[in-house]
N, C-alpha and C positions, 0 to 999 in steps of 0.2 A: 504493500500500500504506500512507499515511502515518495514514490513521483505523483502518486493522488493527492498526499495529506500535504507536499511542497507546492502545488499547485494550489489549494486549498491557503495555504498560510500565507502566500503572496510572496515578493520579492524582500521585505523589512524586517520577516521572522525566519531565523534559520532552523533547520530541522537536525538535531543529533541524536544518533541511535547506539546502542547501546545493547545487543542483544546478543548475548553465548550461547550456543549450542548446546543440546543434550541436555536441559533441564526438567526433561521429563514429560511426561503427557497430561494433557487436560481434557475433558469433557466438556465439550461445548460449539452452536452452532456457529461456525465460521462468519455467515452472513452477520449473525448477532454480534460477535465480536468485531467487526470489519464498523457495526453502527455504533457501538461504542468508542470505539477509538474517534470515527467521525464526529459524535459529540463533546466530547474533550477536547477534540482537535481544536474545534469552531470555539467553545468554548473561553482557551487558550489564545488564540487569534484574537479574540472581543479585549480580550485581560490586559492586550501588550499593543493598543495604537499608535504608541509611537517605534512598534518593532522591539524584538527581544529574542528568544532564544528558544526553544519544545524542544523538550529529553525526555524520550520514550526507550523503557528499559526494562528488560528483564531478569529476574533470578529466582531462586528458591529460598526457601526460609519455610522454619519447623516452628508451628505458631504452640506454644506450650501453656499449660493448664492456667499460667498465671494472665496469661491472656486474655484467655475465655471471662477468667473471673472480674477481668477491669475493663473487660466487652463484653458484656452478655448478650450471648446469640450468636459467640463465634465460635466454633467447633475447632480441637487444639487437631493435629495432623499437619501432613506435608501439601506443603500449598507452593504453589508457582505465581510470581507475585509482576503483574503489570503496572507497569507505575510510569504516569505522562506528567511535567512537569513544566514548569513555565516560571519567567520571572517577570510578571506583569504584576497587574494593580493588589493581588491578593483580596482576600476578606474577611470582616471581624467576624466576631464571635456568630453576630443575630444573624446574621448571611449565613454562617456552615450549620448554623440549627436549624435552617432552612431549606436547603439548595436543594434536595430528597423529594420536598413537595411537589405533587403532580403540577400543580400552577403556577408555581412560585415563579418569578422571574426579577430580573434586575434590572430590565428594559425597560422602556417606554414604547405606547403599542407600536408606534411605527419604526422602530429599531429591531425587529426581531422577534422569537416567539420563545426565547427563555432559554435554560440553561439545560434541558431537557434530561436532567440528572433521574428523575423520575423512570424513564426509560432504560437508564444504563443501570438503575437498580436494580430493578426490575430485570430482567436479565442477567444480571451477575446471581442473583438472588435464587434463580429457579435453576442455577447452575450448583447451586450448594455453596456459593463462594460468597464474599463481602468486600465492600468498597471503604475504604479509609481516606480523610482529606486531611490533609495540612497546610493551611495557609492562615498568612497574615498580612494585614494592611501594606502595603510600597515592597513587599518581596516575594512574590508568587504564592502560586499553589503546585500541590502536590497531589494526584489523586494516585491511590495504591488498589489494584484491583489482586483481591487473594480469589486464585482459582485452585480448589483441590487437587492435587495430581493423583492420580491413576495407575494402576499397574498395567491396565489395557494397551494392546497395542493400537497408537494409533492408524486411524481407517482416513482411505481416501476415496473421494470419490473419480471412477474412472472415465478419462482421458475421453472413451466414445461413448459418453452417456448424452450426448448432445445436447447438451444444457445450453449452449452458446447458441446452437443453430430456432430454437423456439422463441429467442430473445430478441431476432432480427425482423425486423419490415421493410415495405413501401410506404405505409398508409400517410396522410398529413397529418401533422401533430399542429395544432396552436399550442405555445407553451407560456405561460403566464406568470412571471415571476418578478417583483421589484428590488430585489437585490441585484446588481449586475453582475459579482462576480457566479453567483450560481448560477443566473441565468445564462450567462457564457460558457460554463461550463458543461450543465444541464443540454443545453442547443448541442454541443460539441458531441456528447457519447449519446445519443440520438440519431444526430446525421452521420457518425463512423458507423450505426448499425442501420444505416440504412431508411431511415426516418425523412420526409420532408417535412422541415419544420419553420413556421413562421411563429416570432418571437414576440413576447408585448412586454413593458415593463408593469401595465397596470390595465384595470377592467377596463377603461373608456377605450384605449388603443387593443384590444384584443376585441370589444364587440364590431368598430370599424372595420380592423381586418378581416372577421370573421361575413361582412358584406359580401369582399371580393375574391375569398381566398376559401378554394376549400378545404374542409375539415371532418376527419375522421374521431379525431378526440381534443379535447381538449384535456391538458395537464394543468392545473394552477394551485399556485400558494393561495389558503387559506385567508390566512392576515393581512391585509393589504390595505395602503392607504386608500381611502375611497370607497369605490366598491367592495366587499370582500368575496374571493373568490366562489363562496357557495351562494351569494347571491348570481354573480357569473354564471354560474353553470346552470342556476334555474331558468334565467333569463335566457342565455344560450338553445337550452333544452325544447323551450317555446319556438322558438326558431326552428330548429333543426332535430329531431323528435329520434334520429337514431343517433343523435350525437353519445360518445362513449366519453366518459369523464374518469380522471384520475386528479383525487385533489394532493396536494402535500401540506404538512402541517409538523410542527414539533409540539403541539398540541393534539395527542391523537383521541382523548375524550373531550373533548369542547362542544358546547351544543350544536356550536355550527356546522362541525364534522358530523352527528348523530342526526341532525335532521336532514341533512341531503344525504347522505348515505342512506336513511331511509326512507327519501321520498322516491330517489331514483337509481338505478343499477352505474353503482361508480366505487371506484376501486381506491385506496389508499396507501398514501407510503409517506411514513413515518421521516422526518426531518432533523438532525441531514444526512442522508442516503448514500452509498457505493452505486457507482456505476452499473455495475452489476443488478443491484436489486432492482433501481430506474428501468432500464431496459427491462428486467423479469414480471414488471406488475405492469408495464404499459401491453405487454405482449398478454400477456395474461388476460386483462381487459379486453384489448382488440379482438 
């Protein structure tokens, strides 16, 4: 993932890794892991605007009885321990008694849709594992993800199971998004798989195009200045009645996600996303 999460963090944050070999095996699904990294990444990015440094790092460590007892709820064993780092803004105390909350965020609505910590708990969590932060005001954060290792041999999935090939199209995408660097990036692994994609920063300019240009689905953020995406795709729908929709959101229980998901057949992807996944859920819809 390390030309993903460098492209992700821009030209002002460097990337250093940190990763030995042979630490063992872990249980857990790849795609999930690949979203939590991208949520710390982004995360880590927001922390250091004037640029700084992500160190992602792995090793082992034997969490021992004394532990559990000054963490209750942490299971003492051999754990494999992912730890992303950063030396940006950090946060006090009320912030890390927080950042876990499904809604919590430190944004303002039109800066983003939160720290999406809630999701990467969630996920470490159903892995048997747990998340640790370290941070403070003017000298980063630390987040430590203990994943249980395994005696299992690790499993791969094989080479000609065609997972790449179900992920590709023709169809036209409108893609809806007012961040630019996602949305540049978003357009980018789309059109390598094949995708015709016309781009909008926000709902007025995606219902204009949507005039001249046609559409097989439309993708869009959730949150957005203005219109908000799930109004988009009601309005859109009206229009164009087999239109396919996939909303994105770092909000994945929000009402606004809950009600057009059940008013009309539209697919969801969790914010912010692998390449990989993007492609697998708009294919999936189509």
């Amino acid at each position: 993932m390390a030309a993903l999460l460098r492209r992700l963090l821009g030209e002002t944050v460097a990337l250093e890794l940190d990763l030995p070999a042979d630490l063992g095996t872990v249980s857990i699904d790849p795609g999930q892991l690949e979203q939590v990294l991208m949520n710390l990444t982004v995360n880590a990015r927001d922390a250091m605007p004037e640029g700084g440094r992500l160190r992602i790092a792995t090793r082992r460590e034997d969490v021992a009885d004394i532990f559990d007892q000054l963490h209750p709820g942490r299971e003492p064993g051999r754990y494999v321990v992912l730890s992303v780092a950063d030396d940006g803004l950090g946060m006090d105390a009320g912030t890390r008694e927080r950042i876990f909350e499904p809604f919590f965020t430190t944004k303002g609505r039109s800066q983003g849709t939160g720290l999406g910590l809630a999701t990467c708990y969630g996920i470490i969590k159903q892995c048997g594992g747990f998340i640790e932060c370290d941070s403070t005001p003017g000298r980063g954060s630390v987040f430590s993800i203990f994943l249980p290792a395994t005696d299992r041999p690790p499993s791969h999935a094989p080479a000609e199971s065609g997972d790449e090939s179900p992920a590709r199209g023709h169809e036209s995408i409108l893609m809806v998004e007012d961040d630019d660097g996602v949305r540049a990036m978003t357009k980018r692994a789309l059109e390598a798989a094949g995708y015709r994609v016309t781009e909008a920063p926000d709902a007025a300019h995606a219902l204009a195009a949507a005039e001249t240009t046609p559409v097989d689905l439309l993708l869009t953020d959730v949150v957005m200045p203005g219109m908000d995406g799930a109004t988009l795709a009601t309005q859109l729908r009206e229009k164009l009645p087999g239109l396919r929709v996939v909303l994105m959101s770092g909000y994945a229980e929000s009402n606004a996600v809950r009600e057009v998901l059940s008013s009309m057949p539209a697919g969801f992807l969790a914010k912010p996303f692998t390449t990989s996944l993007l492609t697998q859920r708009v294919r999936e819809v189509l």
